[in-house]
Every structure is written in structure tokens, then in C-alpha cells.
C-alpha positions as CSV (number, residue, x, y, z in Angstrom):
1,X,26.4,-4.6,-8.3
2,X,25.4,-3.5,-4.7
3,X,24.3,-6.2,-2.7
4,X,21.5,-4.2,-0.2
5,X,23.9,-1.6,0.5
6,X,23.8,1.5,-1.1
7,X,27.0,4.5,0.2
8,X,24.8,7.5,-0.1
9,X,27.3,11.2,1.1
10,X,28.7,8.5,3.6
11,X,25.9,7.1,4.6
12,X,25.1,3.2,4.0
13,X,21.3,1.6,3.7
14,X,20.0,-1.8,3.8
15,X,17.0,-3.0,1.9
16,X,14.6,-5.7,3.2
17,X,11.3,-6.0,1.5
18,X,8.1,-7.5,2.5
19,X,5.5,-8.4,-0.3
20,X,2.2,-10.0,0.1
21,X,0.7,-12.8,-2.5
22,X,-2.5,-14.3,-3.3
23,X,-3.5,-16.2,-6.8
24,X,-1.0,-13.9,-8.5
25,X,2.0,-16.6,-9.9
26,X,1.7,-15.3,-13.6
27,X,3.2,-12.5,-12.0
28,X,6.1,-13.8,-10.3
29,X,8.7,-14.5,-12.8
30,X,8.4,-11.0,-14.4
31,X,8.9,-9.4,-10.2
32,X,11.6,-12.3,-9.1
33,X,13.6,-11.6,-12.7
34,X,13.8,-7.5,-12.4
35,X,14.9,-7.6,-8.6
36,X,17.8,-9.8,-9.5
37,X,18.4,-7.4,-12.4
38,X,18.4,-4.9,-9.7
39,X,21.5,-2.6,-9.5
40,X,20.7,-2.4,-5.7
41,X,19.8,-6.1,-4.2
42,X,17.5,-6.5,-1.7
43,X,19.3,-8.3,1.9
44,X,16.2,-10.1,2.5
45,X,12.5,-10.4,1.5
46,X,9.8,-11.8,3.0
47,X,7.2,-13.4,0.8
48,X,3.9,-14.0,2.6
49,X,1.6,-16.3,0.6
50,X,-1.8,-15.7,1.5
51,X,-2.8,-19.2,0.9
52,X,-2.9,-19.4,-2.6
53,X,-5.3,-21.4,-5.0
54,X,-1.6,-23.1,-6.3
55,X,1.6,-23.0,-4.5
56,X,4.4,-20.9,-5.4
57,X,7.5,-22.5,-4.2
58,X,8.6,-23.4,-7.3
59,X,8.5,-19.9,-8.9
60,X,10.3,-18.9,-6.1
61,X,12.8,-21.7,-5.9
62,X,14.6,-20.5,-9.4
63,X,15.8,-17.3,-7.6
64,X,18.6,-18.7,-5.1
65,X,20.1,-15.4,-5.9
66,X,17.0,-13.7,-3.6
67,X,17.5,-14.0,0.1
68,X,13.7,-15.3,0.5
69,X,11.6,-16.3,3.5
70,X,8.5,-18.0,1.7
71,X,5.8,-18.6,4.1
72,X,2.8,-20.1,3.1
73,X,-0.7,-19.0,5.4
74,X,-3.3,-21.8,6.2
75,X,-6.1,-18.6,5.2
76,X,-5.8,-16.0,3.4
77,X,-5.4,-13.1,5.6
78,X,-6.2,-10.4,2.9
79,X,-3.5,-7.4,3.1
80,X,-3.4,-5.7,6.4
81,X,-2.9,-9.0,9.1
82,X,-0.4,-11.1,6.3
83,X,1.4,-7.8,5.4
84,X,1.9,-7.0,9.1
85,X,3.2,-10.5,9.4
86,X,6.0,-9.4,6.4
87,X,7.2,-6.2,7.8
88,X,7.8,-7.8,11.4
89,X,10.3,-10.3,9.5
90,X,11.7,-8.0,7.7
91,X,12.2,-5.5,10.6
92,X,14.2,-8.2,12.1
93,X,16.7,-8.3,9.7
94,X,19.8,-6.1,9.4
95,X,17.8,-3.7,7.2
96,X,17.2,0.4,7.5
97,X,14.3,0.6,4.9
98,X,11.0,-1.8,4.6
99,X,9.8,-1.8,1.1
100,X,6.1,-2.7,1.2
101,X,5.0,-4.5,-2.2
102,X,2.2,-6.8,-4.0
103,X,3.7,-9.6,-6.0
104,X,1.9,-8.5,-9.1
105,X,4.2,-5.7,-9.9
106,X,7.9,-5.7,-11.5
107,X,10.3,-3.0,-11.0
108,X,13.0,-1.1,-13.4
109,X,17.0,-1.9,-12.5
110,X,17.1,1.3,-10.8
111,X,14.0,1.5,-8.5
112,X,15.8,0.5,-5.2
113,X,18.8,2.5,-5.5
114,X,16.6,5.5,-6.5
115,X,14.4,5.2,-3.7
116,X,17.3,4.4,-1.0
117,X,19.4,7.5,-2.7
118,X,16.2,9.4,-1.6
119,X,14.4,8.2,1.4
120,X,18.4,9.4,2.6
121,X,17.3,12.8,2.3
122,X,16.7,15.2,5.5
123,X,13.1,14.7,7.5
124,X,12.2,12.2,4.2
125,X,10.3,9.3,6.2
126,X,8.9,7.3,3.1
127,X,9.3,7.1,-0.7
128,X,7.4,6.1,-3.3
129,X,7.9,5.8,-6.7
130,X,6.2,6.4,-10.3
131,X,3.7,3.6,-10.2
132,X,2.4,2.5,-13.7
133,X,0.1,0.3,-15.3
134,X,1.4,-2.9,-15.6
135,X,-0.7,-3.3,-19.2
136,X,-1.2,0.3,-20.1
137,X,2.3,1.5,-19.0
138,X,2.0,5.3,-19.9
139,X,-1.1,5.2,-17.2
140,X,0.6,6.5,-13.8
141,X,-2.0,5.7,-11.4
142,X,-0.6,6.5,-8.1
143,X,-2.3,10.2,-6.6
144,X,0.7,12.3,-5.7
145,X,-1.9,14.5,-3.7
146,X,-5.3,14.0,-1.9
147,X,-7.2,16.6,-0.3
148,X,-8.4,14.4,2.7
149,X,-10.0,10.6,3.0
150,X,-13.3,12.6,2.2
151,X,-12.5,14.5,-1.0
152,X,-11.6,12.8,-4.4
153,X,-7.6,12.1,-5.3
154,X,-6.1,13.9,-7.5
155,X,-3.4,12.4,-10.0
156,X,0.2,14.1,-10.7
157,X,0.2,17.4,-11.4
158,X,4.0,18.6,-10.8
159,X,6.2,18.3,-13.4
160,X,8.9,18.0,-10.5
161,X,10.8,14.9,-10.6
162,X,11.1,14.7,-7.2
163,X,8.1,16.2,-4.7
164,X,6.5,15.9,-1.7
165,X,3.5,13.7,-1.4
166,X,0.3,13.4,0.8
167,X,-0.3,9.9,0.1
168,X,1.5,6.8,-1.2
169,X,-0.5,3.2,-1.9
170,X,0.2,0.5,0.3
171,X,1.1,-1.7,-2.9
172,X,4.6,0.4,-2.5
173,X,5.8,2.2,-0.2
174,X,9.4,2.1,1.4
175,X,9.3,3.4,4.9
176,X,12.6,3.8,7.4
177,X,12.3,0.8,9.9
178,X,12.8,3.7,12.7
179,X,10.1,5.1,11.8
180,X,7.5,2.2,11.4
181,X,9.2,1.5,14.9
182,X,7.1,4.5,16.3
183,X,4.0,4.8,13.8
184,X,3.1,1.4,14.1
185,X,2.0,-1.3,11.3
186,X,-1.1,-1.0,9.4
187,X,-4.4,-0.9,11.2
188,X,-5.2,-4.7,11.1
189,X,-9.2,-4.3,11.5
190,X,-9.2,-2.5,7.7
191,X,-7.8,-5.8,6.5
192,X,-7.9,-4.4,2.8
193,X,-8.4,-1.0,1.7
194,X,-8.5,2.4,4.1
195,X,-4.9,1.0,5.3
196,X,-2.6,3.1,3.4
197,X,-4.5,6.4,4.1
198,X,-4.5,6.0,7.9
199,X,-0.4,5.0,7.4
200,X,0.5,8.0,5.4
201,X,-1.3,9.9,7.6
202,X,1.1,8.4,10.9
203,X,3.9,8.4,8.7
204,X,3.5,12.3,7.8
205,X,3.5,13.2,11.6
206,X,7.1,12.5,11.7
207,X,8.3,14.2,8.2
208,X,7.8,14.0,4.7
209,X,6.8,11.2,1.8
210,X,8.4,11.8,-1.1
211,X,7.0,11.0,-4.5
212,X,9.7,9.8,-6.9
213,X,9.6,10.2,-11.2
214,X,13.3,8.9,-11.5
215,X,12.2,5.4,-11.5
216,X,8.9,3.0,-12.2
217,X,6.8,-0.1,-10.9
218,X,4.6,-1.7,-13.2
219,X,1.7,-2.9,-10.9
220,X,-1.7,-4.2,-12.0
221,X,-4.6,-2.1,-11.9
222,X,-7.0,-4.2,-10.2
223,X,-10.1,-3.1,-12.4
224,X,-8.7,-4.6,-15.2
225,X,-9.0,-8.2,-13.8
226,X,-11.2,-10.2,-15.9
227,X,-11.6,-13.3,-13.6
228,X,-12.9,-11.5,-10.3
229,X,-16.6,-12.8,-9.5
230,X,-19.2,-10.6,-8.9
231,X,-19.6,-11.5,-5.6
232,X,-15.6,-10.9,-4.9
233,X,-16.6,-7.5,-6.3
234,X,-19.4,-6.9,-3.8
235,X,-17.4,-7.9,-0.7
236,X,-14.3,-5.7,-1.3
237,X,-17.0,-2.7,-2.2
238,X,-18.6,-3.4,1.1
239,X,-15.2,-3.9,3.1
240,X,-14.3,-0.4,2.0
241,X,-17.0,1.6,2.9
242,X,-17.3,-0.1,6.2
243,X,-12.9,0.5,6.5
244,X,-13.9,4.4,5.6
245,X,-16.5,5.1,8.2
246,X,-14.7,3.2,11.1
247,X,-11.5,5.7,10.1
248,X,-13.7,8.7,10.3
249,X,-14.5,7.3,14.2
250,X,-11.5,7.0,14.7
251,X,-9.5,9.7,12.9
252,X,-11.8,12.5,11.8
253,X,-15.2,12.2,13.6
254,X,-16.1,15.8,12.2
255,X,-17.1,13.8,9.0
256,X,-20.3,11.9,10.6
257,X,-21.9,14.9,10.2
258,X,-21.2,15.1,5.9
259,X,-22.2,11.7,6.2
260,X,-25.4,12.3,7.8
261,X,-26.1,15.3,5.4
262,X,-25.2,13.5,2.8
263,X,-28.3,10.9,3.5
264,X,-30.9,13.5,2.6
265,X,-31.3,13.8,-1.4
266,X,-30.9,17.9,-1.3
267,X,-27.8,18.4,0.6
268,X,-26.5,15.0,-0.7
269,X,-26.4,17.5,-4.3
270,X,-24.6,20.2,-2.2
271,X,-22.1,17.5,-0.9
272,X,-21.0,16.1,-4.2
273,X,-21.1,19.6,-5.7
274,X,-18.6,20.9,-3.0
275,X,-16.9,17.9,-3.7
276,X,-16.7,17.3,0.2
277,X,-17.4,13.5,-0.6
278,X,-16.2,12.0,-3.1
279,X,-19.5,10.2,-4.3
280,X,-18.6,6.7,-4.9
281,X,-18.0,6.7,-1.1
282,X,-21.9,7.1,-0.5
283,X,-22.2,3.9,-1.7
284,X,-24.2,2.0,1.1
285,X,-24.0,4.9,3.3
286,X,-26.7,3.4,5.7
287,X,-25.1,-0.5,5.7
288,X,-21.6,1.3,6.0
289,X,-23.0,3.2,9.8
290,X,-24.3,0.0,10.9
291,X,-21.2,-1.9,9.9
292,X,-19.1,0.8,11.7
293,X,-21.2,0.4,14.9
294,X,-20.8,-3.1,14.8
295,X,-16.9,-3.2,14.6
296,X,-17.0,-0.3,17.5
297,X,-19.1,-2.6,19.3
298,X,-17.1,-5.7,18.9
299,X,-13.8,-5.6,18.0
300,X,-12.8,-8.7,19.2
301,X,-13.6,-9.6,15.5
302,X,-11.5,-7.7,14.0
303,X,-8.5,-8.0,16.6
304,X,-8.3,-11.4,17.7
């Protein structure tokens, strides 16, 4: 078994992954038990709990094997600001590649040595691999294109192994440490949601994300939580569309003006029939500009 080194033409790669928690421990045994499996083994991970309901030290005590840094957060810090906190661990270590992951995923004995055999490759920045349904495994519900923040994903199409991507999910995505070095962490103001887009988009000024079929994660699909509130509902629906208009600020102001169109009931038609928007991102549209101001307006909120 490799121990976080994989000889790839000459070439060796260490592994250091950073995963974010939160109220997910039925999880844990099923992600700790298949990276020990792992014909590759991680040289360190860093597991942020973002202060969970109960504790996982013990879950994670029963894997000595793991080279773990368990630290627990007196908040939760939702994905962006505790993930951020992950990768710079992790970056410290002796490690070439940062895998990115949610601890409510499990991976197949291949997955890391599939992915560091790749993310080798020439120009190849970041990998990411088949992502599954962690119930309904023969769902793949990871887009391996997208036509722009504005415009609806699309799912697989290529029956290509092994392709280029536009667009990987935070939940896992393994990125060369030199390259994070100069792209920057994730945009902490998003704090869930919006975050992986604006990455992929850095990550694809410096080469190309590759979208791997060799090898699976099993993630949850977070619709099919049975226990999430209403109102937990609400505020993620409301942090997203406020995330999306402050990226098209930021990144592609041209937008506004769909936006704007899309606030009068005839062109709104037009704009979903173009498919220029995809229409779940109206939701709120007015709420979502006055959210946006108010983060342009003070981001000491958002950036303390």
C-alpha cells in the first residue's frame, strides 16, 4: 500500500485532504473506513468540525491509522470561512495536492490514486471525480459542464472516461497546492453556495479541470434530508440568491441587466425561454438586489 505517495512516469505526489463537518457522524465510519481501505493513503487530513450538535472525537479516535488534525469550532462557520481554515492546514504540510471534501461522502479503494495519476497530467490544475448518490448510487449528480453561473447545468454527456470539465462541486475537488497558492481560497463572504463556481472559474485561468469516470464518491444529495427545518431551508435559499447576485458584481456585471429584464413578467418569459436564467435563480430577485447592495455596502460583515 502507498502511503501518500503515488510514482506517477517518475514523478511522486503527496495527498493532504481537508474536509469540513457539521451534524453529519452517521457518516463518518463509512468515510474514515474506505480511506484506510485506500490503496493510496492520505499524509494528513484536516478535519474541521463546525461545531457540531455531538462531538466527533470518538469516531475519529478509532482511525490511528489516519494522520488527523481534529479541530473543533466554537460556531459553526458554514463552508467557505471553516473550509478555508482546512486547506491552510493542509497546505502546510508536505503535500502537492489538496483534496477538498464534506464528511458525508465515502470513497472507492481507488479514488486517490486515480485522481493523483491524473491531476499529473500536463496543464491539468484540478480533478474531480464521478460523484454519486450516496442512497441512489446509479444517480451521478455532479454537472461535467455548465454554460455560465446564469444558464442551467447540464449533467454528463461524454461517454469519455476521462474529459475536461467547466465546473467541479466544492464537496470534491483536488486542486495542486501551487496552484491554490496563486488563485486564492474560496470567496469567504459566499459562506455556502456560489463558492465553487467563482473557484473553478480562478482555477480554469491557469489550465484545465478534469472530470474523472475511473473512480466514485458516494456523497449525500442534500435534498434528500428528511430532518432539515423549514426555516434551515429558507435561509440557505436566501444565502444563495444573495451569493449569486454579489458574483455577478463582482465577476460578470453584464448580468444586472437579465436580471433587471427579468423583473418585468413579458421579458421574464423571453429570459427563461432563452434559457439565459435558469429560473429557480429568480427566486427573490428583488430581496436578492437589496441583499447584494447591502454586502457591497458593508462588507465588514462578511470579512471580519
Amino acid at each position: 500500500m502507498f502511503a501518500g505517495i503515488l510514482k506517477s512516469e517518475g514523478y511522486k505526489m503527496n495527498l493532504a485532504l481537508a474536509i469540513i463537518h457539521y451534524n453529519e457522524n452517521q457518516y463518518l465510519d463509512k468515510l474514515f473506513s474506505t480511506i484506510s481501505k485506500s490503496s493510496l493513503l492520505p499524509n494528513k487530513i484536516v478535519f474541521i468540525d463546525n461545531n457540531s450538535d455531538i462531538n466527533p472525537i470518538n469516531i475519529i479516535k478509532k482511525y490511528d491509522n489516519l494522520n488527523i488534525e481534529y479541530i473543533r469550532s466554537d460556531k459553526n462557520l458554514l463552508f467557505t470561512r471553516g473550509m478555508n481554515i482546512a486547506i491552510r492546514l493542509a497546505m502546510k504540510s508536505n503535500a502537492d495536492v489538496i483534496g477538498i471534501m464534506n464528511s458525508d461522502m465515502y470513497v472507492q479503494n481507488n479514488t486517490f490514486e486515480e485522481i493523483i495519476k491524473h491531476i499529473n497530467g500536463p496543464n491539468i490544475v484540478a480533478v474531480t471525480p464521478n460523484i454519486r448518490n450516496i442512497i441512489n448510487t446509479k444517480d451521478i449528480f455532479c454537472p461535467i459542464k455548465y454554460t455560465g453561473i446564469f444558464k442551467k447545468s447540464s449533467y454528463p454527456q461524454s461517454n469519455d472516461l476521462i474529459c475536461e470539465t467547466d465546473f467541479a462541486i466544492g464537496a470534491s475537488l483536488f486542486v495542486k497546492k501551487d496552484i491554490l497558492e496563486k488563485t486564492g481560497l474560496f470567496y469567504e463572504p459566499y459562506l455556502h453556495g456560489t463558492d465553487d463556481f467563482e473557484m473553478c472559474d480562478k482555477l480554469r485561468k491557469y489550465g484545465k479541470i478534469l472530470y474523472i469516470k475511473t473512480t466514485n464518491i458516494y456523497h449525500r444529495d442534500s435534498n434528500e434530508r428528511k430532518d432539515a427545518p423549514s426555516k434551515k431551508n429558507e435561509f440557505f435559499e436566501k444565502l444563495h440568491n444573495k451569493n449569486w447576485y454579489i458574483y455577478c458584481l463582482r465577476n460578470k456585471p453584464t448580468a444586472i441587466i437579465y436580471i433587471v429584464l427579468s423583473m418585468f413578467s413579458n421579458l421574464y418569459k423571453w429570459v427563461i425561454n432563452k434559457n439565459i436564467i435558469a429560473k429557480w435563480r429568480l427566486f427573490g430577485t428583488i430581496n436578492g438586489i437589496k441583499e447584494t447592495v447591502y454586502h457591497l455596502t458593508n462588507t465588514n460583515k462578511y470579512l471580519d
